[in-house]
N, C-alpha and C positions, 0 to 999 in steps of 0.2 A: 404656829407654823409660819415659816418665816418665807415671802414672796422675793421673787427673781423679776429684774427689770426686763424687756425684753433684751436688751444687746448680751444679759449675765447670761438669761438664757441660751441666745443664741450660740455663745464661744461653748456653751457644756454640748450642747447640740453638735456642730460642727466637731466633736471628737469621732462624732458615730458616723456625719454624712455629710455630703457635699453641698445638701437642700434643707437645713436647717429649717426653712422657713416652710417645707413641706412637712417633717417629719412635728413640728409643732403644733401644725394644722391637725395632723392626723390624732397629734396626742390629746387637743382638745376634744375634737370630734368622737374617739373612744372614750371620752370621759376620765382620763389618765391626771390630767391638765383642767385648771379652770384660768379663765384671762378676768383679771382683776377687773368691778364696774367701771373702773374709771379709766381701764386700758392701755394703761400705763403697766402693767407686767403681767405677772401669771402665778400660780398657788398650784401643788400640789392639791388633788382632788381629794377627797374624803375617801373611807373603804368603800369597795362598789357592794350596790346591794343585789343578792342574787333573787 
């Protein structure tokens, strides 16, 4: 699975909203999103487990 720096993230974000940097929060925080250890970008999440 291939990781997104934050700025790549950021422009896919900004197609949907004006606060990219809110709706990224958000996507971590659902578990959607995980930010790489070293914090330098971000990974889709695994399937969620119910």
């Amino acid at each position: 699975m291939r990781s997104a720096v934050e700025p790549e993230l950021n422009l896919r974000l900004r197609r949907l909203t004006d606060d990219a940097a809110m709706l990224r929060r958000a996507l971590v925080d659902h578990g959607f999103v995980s930010r790489l250890p070293e914090g330098t970008g971000h990974r889709r999440a695994g399937p969620a487990r119910l």
